[in-house]
C-alpha positions as CSV (number, residue, x, y, z in Angstrom):
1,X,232.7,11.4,169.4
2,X,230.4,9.2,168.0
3,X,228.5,7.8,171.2
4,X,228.2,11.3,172.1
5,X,226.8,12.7,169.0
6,X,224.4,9.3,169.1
7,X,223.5,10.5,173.0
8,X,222.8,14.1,171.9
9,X,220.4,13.2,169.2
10,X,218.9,10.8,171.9
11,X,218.7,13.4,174.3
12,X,216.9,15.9,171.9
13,X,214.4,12.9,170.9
14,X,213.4,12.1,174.7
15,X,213.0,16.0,175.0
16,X,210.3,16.2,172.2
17,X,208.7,13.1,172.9
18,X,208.3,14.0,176.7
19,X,206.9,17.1,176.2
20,X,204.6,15.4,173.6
21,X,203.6,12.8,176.0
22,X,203.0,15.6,178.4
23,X,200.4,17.3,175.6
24,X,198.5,13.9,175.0
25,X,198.2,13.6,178.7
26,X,196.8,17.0,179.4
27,X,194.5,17.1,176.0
28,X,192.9,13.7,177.1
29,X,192.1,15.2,180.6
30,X,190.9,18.0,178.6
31,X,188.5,16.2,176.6
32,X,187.7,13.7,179.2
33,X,186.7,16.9,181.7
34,X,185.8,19.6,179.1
35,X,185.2,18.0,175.5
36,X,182.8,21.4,174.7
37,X,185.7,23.6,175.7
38,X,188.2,22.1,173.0
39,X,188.7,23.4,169.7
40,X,190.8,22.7,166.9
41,X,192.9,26.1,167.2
42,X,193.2,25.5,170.6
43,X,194.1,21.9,170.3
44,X,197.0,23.1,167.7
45,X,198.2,26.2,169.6
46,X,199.0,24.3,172.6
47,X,200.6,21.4,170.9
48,X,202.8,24.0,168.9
49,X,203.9,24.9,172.5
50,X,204.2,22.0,174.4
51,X,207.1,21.0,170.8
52,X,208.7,24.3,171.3
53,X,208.9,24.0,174.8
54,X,210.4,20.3,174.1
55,X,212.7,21.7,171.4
56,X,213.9,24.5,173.6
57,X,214.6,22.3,176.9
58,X,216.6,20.6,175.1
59,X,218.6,23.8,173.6
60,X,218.6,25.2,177.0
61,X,220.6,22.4,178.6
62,X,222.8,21.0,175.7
63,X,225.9,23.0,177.4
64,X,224.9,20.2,180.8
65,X,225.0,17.6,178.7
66,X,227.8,17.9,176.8
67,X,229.6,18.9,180.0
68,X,228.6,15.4,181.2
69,X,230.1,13.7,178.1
70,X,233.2,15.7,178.4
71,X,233.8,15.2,182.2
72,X,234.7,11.8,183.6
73,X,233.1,10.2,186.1
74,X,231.3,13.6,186.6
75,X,227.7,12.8,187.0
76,X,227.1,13.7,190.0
77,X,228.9,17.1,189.5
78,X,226.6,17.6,186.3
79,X,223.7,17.0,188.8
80,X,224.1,19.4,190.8
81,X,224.6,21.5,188.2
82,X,222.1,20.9,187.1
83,X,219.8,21.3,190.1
84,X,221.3,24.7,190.7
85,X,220.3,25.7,187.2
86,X,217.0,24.8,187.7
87,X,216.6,26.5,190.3
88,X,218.0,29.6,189.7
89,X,215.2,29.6,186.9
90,X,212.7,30.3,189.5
91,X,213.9,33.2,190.5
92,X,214.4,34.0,186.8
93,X,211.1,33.7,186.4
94,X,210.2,36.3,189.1
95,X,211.9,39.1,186.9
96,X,211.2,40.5,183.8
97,X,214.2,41.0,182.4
98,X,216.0,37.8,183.9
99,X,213.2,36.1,182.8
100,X,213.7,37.3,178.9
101,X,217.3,36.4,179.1
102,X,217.8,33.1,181.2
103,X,217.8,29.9,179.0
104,X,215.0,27.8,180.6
105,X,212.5,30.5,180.4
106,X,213.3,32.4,177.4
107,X,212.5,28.5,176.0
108,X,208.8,30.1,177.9
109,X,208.9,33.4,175.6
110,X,209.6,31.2,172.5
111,X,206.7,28.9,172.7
112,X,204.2,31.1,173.9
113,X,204.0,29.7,177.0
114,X,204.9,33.7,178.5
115,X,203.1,37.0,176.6
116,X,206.2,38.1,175.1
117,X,206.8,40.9,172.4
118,X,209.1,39.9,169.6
119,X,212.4,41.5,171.2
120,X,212.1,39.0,174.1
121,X,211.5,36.1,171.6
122,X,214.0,37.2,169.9
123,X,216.4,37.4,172.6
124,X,215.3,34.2,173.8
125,X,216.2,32.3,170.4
126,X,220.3,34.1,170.5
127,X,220.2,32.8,173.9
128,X,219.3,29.2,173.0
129,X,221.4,29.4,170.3
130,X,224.5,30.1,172.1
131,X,223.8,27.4,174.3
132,X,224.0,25.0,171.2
133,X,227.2,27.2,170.4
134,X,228.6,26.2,173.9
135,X,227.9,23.1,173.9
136,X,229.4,22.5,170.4
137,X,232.4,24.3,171.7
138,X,232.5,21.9,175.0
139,X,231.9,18.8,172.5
140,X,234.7,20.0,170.2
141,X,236.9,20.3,172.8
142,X,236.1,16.4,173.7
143,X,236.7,15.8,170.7
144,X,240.1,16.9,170.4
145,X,240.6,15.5,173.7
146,X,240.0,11.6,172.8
147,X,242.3,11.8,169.6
């Protein structure tokens, strides 16, 4: 249980710091290509985003992951999983209300990344948080599993 709680906290670490790599990278293009353009607020409001949207990822596929740690041997089965998840979010995307209550891009409406009204946020914040319900459900379950 251990390892596992030790590869979540990793997991959610690599999320933020990805999606904060991600914000250096596209702020020094920015200032490399539009310096003038830049200001502070701006500069703020997007990295406020890109550590939501880092934050939420992360929320939004905790139940994969700790699927993963509970099946054996399963990574490839997790992958697609996985694959099929992510897809499904572009068709998610396509539809309003889909798009308020599926995972990935309800993590979208959270940020800011997406115009949405404060029902969709929050909807999209008891969405993310039953996926960290799940997944502390699947992980309790491999817990009770290993003793």
């Amino acid at each position: 249980m251990k390892l596992t709680l030790a590869k979540m906290i990793l997991a959610f670490v690599f999320s933020v710091l990805i999606y904060l790599l991600l914000f250096a990278i596209t702020f020094l293009v920015e200032a490399v290509l539009h310096l003038e353009a830049l200001s502070v607020g701006l500069v703020l409001e997007n990295l406020k985003i890109y550590f939501l949207d880092g934050v939420g990822v992360f929320f939004a596929i905790s139940p994969i992951i700790a699927l993963v740690a509970r099946m054996k041997k399963g990574y490839w089965l997790a992958l697609v999983f996985a694959e099929i998840y992510s897809f499904a979010g572009l068709f998610a995307s396509m539809s309003q209300q889909l798009k308020t209550v599926y995972p990935m891009t309800a993590v979208f409406n959270i940020s800011g990344y997406y115009n949405a009204n404060m029902f969709q946020v929050l909807i999209g914040v008891v969405i993310l948080m039953v996926c960290v319900i799940l997944s502390l459900l699947i992980l309790k379950g491999l817990n009770r599993k290993t003793k």
